[in-house]
N, C-alpha and C positions, 0 to 999 in steps of 0.2 A: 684761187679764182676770185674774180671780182665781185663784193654781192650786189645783186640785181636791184637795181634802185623805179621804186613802187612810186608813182604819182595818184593823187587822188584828185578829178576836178569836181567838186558839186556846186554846180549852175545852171539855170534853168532858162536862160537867153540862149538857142541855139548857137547866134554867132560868136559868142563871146567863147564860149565853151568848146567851139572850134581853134578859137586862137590861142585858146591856154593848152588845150593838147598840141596842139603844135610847138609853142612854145617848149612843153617838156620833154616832148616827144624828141626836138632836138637838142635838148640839152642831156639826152641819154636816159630818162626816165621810160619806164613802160607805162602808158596810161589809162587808168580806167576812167569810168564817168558817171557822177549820178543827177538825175535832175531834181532831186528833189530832198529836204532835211532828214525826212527818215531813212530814205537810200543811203544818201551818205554816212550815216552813220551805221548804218548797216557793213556798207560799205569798207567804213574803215573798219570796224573791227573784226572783219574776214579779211581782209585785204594786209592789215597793218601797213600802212602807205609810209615813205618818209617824207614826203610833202601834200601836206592839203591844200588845194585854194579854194576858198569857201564864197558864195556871192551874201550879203546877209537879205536881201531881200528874196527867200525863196518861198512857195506858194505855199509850205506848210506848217514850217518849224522858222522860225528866223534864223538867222544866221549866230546870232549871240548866245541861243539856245542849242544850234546843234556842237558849236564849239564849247561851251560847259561838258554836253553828254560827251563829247569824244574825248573830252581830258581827263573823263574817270579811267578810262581803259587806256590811253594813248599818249605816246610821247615824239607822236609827228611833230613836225614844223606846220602852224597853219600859218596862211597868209590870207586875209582877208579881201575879197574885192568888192564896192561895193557906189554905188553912184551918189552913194551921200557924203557929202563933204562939209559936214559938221564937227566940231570936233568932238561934241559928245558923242554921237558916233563912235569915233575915234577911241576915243575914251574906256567905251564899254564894250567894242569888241577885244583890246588889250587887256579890259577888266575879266572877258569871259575866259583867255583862254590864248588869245591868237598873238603869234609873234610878230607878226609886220602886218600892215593895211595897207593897199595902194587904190587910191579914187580912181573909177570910172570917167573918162577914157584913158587907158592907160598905156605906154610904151610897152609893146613887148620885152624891149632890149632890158628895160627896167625890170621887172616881173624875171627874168631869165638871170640879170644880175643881181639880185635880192636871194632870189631860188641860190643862186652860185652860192652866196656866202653863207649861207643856212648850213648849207653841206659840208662845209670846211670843218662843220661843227659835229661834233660826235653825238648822234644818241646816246641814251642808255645801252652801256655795256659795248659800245666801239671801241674803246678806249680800252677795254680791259687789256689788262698787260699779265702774261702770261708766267712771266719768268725775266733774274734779273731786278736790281733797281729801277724805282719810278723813277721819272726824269723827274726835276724841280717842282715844273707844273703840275705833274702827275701825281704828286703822295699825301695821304689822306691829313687835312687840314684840322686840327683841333683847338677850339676856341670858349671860354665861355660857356660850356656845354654840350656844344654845336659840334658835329662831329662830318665832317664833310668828305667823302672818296670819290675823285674824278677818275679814278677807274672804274667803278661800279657806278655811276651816277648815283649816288645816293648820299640823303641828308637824313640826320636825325639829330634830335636836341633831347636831351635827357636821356635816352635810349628811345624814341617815341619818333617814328618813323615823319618826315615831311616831302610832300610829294610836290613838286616844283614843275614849271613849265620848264621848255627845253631854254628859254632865253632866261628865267629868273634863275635855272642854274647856271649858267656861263657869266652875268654878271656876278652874282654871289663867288665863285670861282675867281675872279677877278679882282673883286673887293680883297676876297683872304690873302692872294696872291700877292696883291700889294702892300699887304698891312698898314703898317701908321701915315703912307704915304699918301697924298691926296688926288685922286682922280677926277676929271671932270667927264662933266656928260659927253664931251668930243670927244674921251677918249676912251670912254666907256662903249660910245658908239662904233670908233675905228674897232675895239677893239671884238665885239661881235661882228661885226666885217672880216675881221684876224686883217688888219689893212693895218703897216706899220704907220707912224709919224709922219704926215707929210704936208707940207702945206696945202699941193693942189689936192688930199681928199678930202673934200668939201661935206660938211654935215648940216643938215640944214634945221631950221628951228622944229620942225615938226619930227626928226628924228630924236632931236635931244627932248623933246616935249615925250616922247614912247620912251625913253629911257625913264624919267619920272614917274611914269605910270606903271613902268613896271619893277621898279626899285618898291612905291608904294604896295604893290601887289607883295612884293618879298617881303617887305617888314610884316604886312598883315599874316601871312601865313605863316611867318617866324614867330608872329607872335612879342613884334621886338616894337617897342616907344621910343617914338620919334624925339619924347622930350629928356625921355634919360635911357638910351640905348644900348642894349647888350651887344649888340653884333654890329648894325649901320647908321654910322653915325654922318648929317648931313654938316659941309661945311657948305655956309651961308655965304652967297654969292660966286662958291670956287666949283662946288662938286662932294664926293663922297668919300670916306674911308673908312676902315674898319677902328669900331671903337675899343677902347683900352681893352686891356683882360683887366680880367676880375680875380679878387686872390679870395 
């Protein structure tokens, strides 16, 4: 049986909040709705939603605030909406928590296509494989310490548990995946899309700009130095890869 896929919309503009249930509504989610930061967070943690879209201006809690509270208990996809188009903005809702932001006024078609490719992507414990060999992508990656299982979603380094957003695990995934090989932010980006190679998928500077910021969120919580790196190592001007092992 297929599981039931949970939307959560907290927004406190009625019309807008109309258009994102709709939006999910037909992209097969069931949707509920809160108007306000303590609801939704309320919300999600009875609900466990697979999608959040958050507004950051709500009357109570900001938006940067409710997506902190919901990443202690939660490994939704948010997706922030939000009529400011700064990039610090930008900046620090990716810094609190959220996987994507799309500015006010927004294409539904947009929001429905972002939503699409979040889903391609496994939560915690989708993935688990029951029996049988993991497929390549699938078996637990050990590096440096760092002990990585894309079946389980989980990370720990020294034995010491690290709790990751749903996107800093899928690039980190990516990174180990690769190894010495050098990725850029285009294709770090296709590759959270799961969009193969192609010339016409277009990424735009403001997507590869969210990959930075949330590369930077990963080393912070890995706990890893940008200037002599155990696990993410930047190459200047190309993109990213995974750095030496260590003997």
């Amino acid at each position: 049986m297929t599981e039931l896929r949970v939307g959560l919309v907290i927004e406190d503009d009625h019309d807008i909040r109309e258009l994102v249930r709709v939006v999910l509504s037909q992209a097969g989610f069931e949707v509920h709705m809160a108007t306000s930061g303590a609801a939704g967070i309320r919300a999600a943690r009875d609900l466990r939603p697979h999608v959040i879209t958050l507004d950051l201006g709500l009357p109570d809690i900001d938006g940067f605030e409710v997506a902190r509270q919901v990443r202690n208990f939660s490994d939704a996809y948010i997706v922030m909406l939000t009529a400011r188009a700064d990039e610090l903005d930008t900046l620090l809702g990716l810094e609190s928590g959220a996987d994507d932001y799309l500015t006010k006024p927004f294409r539904p078609r947009e929001l429905r296509a972002r939503v699409a490719a979040m889903m391609r992507r496994p939560r915690s414990g989708a993935a688990a494989i029951h029996s049988g060999e993991a497929p390549p992508s699938q078996r637990t990656f050990r590096h440096n310490g760092l002990v990585f299982s894309y079946a389980t979603r989980t990370v720990s380094i020294d034995g010491q548990d690290v709790r990751l957003t749903p996107t800093e695990f899928d690039l980190l995934h990516s990174l180990l995946e690769a190894g010495r090989t050098v990725l850029s932010k285009a294709d770090l980006v296709r590759r959270l899309r799961n969009e193969p190679y192609d010339v016409g998928n277009y990424t735009s500077d403001a997507d590869e700009r969210s990959v930075e910021v949330h590369i930077g969120n990963l080393r912070r919580k890995l706990g890893d130095d940008a200037q002599n790196p155990r696990w993410l190592q930047t190459v200047r001007g190309v993109g990213y890869r995974l750095a030496p092992a260590r003997t």
